[in-house]
VOPALO-387620 format. One record per atom (N, C-alpha, C, O): x, y, z; atom name; residue number from 0. Coordinates in nm, 4 decimals. Layout:
BEGIN
<<X, Y, Z>, 'CA', NUM> ...
This chain:
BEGIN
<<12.2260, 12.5538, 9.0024>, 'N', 0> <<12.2297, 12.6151, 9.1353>, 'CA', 0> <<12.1819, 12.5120, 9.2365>, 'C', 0> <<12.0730, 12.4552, 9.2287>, 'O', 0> <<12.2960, 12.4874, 9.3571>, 'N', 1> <<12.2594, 12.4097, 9.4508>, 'CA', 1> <<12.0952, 12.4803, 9.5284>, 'C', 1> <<12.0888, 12.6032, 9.5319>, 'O', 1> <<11.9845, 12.4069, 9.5801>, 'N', 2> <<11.8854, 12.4017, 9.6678>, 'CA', 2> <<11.9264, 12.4523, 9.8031>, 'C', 2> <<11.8698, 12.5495, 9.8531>, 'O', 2> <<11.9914, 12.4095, 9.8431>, 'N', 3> <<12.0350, 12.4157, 9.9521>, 'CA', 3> <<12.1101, 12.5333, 10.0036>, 'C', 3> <<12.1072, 12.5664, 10.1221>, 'O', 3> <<12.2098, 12.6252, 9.8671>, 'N', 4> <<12.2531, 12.7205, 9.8885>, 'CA', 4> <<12.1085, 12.8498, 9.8615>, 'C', 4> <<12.0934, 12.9541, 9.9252>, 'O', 4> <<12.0176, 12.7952, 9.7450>, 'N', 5> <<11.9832, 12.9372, 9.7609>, 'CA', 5> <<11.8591, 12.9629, 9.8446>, 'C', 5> <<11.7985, 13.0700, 9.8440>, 'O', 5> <<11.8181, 12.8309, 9.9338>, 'N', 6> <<11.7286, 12.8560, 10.0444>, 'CA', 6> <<11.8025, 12.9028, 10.1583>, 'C', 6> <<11.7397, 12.9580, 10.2486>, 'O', 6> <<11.9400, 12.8872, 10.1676>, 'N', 7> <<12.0593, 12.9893, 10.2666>, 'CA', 7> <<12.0568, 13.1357, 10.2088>, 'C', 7> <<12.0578, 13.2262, 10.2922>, 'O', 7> <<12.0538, 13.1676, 10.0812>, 'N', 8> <<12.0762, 13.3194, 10.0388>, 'CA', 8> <<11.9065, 13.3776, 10.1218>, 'C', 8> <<11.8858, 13.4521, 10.2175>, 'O', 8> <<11.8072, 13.2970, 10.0246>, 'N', 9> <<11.6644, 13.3064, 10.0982>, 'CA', 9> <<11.6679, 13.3501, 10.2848>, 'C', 9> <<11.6480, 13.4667, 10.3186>, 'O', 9> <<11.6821, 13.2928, 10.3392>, 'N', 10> <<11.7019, 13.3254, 10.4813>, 'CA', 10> <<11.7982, 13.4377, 10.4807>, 'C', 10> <<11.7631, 13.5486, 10.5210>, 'O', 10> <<11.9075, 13.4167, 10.4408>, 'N', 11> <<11.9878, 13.5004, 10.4681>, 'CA', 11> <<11.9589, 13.6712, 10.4537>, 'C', 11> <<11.9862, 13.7561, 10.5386>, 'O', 11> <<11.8952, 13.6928, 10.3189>, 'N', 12> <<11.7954, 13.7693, 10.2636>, 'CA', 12> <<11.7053, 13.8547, 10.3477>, 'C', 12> <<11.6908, 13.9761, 10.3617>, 'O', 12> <<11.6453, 13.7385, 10.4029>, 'N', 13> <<11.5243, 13.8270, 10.5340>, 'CA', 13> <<11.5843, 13.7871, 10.6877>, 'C', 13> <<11.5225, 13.7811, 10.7940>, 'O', 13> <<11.7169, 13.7639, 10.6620>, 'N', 14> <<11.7653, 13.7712, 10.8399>, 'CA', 14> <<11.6719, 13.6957, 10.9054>, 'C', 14> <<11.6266, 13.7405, 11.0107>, 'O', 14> <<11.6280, 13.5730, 10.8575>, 'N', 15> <<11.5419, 13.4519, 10.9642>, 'CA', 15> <<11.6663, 13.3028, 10.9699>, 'C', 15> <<11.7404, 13.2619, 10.8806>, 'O', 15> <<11.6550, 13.2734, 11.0525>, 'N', 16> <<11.7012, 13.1592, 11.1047>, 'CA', 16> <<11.5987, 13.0211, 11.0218>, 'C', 16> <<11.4990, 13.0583, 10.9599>, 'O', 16> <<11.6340, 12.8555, 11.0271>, 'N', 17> <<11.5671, 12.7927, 10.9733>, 'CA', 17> <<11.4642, 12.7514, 11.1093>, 'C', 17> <<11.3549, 12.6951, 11.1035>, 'O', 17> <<11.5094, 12.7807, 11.1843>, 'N', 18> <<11.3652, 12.7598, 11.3112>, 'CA', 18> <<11.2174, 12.8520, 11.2445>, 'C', 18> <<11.0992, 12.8287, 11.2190>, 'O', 18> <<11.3402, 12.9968, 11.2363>, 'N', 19> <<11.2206, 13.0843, 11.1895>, 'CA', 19> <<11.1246, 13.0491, 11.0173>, 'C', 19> <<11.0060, 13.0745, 10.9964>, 'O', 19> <<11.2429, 12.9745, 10.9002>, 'N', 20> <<11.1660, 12.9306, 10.7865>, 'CA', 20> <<11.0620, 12.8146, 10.8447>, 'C', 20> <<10.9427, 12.8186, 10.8147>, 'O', 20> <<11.1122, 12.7202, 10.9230>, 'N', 21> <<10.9949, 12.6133, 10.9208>, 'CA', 21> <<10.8706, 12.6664, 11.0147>, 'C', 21> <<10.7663, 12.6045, 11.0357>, 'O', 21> <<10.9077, 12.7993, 11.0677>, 'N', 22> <<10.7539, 12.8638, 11.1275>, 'CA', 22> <<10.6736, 12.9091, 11.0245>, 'C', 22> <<10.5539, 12.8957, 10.9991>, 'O', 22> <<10.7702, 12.9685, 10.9682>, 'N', 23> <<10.7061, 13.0255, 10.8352>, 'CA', 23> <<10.6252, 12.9829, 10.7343>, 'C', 23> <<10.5299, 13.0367, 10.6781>, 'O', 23> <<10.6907, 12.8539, 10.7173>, 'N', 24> <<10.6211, 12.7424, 10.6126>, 'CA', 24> <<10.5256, 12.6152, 10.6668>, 'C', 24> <<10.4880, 12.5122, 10.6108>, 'O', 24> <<10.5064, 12.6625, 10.7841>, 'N', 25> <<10.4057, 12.5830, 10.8689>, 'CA', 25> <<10.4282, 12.4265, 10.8949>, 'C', 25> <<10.3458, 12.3397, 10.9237>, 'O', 25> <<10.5730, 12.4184, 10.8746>, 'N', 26> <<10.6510, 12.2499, 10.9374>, 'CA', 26> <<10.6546, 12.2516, 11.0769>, 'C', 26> <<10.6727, 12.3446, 11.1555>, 'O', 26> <<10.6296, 12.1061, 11.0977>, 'N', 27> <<10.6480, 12.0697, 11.2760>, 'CA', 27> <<10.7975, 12.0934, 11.2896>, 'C', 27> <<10.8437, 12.1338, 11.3963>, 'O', 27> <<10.8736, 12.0694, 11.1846>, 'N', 28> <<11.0186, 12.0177, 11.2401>, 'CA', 28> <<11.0745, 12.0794, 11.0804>, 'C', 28> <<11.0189, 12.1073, 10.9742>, 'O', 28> <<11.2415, 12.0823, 11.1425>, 'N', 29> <<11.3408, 12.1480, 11.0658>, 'CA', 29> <<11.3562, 12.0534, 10.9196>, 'C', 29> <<11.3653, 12.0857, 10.8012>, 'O', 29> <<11.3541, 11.9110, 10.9965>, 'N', 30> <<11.3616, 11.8179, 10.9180>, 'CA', 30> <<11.3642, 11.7921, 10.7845>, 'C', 30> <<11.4549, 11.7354, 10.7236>, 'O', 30> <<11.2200, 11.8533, 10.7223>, 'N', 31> <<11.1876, 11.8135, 10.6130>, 'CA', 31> <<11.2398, 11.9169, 10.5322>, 'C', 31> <<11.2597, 11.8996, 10.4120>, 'O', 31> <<11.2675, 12.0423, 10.6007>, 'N', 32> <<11.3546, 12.1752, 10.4988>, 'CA', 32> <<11.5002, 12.1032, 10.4941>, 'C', 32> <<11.5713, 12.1103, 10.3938>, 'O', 32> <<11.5329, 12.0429, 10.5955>, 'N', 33> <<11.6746, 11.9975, 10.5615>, 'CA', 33> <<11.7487, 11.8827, 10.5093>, 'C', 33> <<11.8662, 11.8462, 10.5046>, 'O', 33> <<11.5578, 11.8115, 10.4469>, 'N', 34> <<11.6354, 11.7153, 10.3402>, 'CA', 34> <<11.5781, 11.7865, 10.2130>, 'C', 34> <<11.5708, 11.7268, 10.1056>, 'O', 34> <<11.5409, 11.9062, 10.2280>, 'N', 35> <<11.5155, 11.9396, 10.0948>, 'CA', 35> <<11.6507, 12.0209, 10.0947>, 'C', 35> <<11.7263, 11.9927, 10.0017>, 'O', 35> <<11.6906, 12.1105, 10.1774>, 'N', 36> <<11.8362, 12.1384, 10.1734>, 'CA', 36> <<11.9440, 12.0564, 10.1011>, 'C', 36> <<12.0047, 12.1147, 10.0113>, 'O', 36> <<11.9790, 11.9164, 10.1308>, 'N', 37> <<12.0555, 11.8422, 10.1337>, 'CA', 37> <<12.0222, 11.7833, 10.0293>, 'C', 37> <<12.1309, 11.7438, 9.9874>, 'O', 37> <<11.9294, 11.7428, 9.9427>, 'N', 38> <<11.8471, 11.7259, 9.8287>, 'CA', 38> <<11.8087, 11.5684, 9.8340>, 'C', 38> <<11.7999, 11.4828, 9.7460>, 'O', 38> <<11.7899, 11.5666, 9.9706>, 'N', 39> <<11.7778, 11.4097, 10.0039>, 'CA', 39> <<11.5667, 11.3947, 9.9852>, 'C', 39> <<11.5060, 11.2903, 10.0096>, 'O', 39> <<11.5175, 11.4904, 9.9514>, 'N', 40> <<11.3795, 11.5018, 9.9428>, 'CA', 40> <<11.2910, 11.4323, 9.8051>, 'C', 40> <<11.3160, 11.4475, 9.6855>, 'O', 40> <<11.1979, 11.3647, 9.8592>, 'N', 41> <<11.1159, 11.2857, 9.6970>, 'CA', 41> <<11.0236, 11.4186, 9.6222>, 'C', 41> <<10.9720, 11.5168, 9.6754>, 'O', 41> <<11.0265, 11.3892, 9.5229>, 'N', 42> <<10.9732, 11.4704, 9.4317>, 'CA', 42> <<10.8577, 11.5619, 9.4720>, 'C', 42> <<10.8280, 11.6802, 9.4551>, 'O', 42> <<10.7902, 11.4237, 9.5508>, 'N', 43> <<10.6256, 11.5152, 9.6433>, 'CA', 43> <<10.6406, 11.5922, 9.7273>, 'C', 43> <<10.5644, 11.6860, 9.7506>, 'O', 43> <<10.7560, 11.5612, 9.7952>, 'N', 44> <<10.8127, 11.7030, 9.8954>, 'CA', 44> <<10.8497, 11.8154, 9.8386>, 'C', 44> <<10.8015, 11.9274, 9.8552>, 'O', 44> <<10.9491, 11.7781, 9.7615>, 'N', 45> <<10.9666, 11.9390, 9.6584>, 'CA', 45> <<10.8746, 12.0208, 9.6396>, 'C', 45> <<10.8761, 12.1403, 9.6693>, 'O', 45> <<10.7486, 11.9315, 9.5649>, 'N', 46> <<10.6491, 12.0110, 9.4839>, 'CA', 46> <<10.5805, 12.0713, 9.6163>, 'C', 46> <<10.5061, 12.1648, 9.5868>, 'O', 46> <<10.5839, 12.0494, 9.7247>, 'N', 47> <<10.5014, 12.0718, 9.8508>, 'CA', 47> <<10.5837, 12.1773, 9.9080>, 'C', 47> <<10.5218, 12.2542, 9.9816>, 'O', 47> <<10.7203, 12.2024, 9.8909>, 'N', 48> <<10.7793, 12.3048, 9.9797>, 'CA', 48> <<10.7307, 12.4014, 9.8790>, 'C', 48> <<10.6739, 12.5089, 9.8985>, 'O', 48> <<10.7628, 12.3447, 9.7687>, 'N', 49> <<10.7490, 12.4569, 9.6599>, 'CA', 49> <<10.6635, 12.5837, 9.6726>, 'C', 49> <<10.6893, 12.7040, 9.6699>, 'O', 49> <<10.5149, 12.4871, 9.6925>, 'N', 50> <<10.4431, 12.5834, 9.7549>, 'CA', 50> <<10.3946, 12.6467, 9.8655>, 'C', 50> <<10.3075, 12.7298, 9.8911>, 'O', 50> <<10.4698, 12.5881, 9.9187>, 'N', 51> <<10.4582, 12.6711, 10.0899>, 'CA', 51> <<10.5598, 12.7735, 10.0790>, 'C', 51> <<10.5477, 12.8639, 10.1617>, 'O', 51> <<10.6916, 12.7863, 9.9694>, 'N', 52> <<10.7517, 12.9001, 9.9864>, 'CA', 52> <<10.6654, 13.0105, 9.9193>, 'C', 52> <<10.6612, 13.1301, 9.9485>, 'O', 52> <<10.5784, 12.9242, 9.7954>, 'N', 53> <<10.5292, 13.0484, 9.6526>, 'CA', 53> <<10.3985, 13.0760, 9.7640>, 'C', 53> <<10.3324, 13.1758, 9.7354>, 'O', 53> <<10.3650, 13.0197, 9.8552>, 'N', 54> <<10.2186, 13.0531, 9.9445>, 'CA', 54> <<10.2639, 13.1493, 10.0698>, 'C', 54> <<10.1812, 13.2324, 10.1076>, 'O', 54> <<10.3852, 13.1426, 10.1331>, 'N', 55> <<10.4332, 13.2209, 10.2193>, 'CA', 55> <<10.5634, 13.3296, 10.2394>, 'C', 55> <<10.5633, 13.4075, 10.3347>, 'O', 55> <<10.6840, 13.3265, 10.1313>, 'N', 56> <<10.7340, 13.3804, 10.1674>, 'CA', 56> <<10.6877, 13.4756, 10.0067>, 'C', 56> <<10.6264, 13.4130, 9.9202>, 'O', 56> <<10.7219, 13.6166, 9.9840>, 'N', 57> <<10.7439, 13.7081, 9.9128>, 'CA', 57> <<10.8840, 13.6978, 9.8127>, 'C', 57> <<10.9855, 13.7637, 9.8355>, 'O', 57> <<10.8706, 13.6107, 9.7080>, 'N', 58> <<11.0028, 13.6374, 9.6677>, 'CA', 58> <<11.0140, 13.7569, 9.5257>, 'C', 58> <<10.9259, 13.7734, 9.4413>, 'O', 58> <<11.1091, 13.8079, 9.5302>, 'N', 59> <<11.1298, 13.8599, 9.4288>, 'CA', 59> <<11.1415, 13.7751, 9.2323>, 'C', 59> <<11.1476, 13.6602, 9.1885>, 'O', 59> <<11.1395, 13.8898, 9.1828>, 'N', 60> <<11.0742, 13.7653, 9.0858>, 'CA', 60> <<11.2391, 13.7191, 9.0350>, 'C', 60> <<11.2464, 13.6241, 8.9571>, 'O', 60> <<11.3979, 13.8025, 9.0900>, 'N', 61> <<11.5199, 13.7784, 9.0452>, 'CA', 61> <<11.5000, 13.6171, 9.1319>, 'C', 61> <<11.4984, 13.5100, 9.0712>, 'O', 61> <<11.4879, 13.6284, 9.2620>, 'N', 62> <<11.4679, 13.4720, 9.3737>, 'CA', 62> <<11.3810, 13.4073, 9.3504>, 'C', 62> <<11.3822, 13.3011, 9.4126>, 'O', 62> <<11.2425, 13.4318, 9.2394>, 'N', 63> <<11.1566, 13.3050, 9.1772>, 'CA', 63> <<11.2625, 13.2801, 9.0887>, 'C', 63> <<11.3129, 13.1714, 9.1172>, 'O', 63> <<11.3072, 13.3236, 9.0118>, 'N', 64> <<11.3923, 13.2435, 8.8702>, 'CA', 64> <<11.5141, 13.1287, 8.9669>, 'C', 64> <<11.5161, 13.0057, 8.9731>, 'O', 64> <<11.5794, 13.2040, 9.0135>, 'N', 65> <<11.6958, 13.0870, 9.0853>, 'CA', 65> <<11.5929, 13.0030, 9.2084>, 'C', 65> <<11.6380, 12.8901, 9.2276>, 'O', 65> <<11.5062, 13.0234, 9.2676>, 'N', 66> <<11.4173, 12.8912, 9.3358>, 'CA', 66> <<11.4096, 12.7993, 9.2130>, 'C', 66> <<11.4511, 12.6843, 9.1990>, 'O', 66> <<11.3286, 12.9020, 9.1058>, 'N', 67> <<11.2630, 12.7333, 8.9981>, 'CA', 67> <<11.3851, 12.6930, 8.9529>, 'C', 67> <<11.3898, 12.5700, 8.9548>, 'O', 67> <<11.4869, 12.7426, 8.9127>, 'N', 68> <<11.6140, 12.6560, 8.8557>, 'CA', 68> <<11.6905, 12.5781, 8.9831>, 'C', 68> <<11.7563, 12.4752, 8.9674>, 'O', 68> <<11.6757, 12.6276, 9.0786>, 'N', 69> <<11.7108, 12.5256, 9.1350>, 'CA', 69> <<11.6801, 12.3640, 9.2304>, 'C', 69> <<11.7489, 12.2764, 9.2831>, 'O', 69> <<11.5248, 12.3968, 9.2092>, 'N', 70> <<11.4223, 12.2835, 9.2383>, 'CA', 70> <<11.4463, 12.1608, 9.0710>, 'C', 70> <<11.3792, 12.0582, 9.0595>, 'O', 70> 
């Protein structure tokens, strides 16, 4: 599973925009969600969004299984 698609289902999910995820996940800028999107992100970023999603957003545990498979 592409990253990039299922942080789109993710938003899509709770009807937020990525202005509204990087409020969410406490980023200055879109930036760094959208090289983790694009999978242009180093390993330390991953492990760092990782937990700003498992620290802020609520996922279901069907959207923890496809996050961890797709990180």
């Amino acid at each position: 599973m592409d990253i990039g698609k299922v942080i789109g289902e993710l938003m899509d999910a709770r009807g937020i925009t990525l202005s509204d995820l990087t409020r969410l996940l406490g980023y200055q800028s879109k930036t760094s969600i959208v090289r983790v999107m694009k999978n242009q992100a180093s390993a330390r970023a991953l492990d760092g969004f990782a937990k700003r999603v498992g620290d802020n957003l609520k996922l279901t545990d069907a959207e923890q299984r496809r996050f961890a498979e797709a990180l």
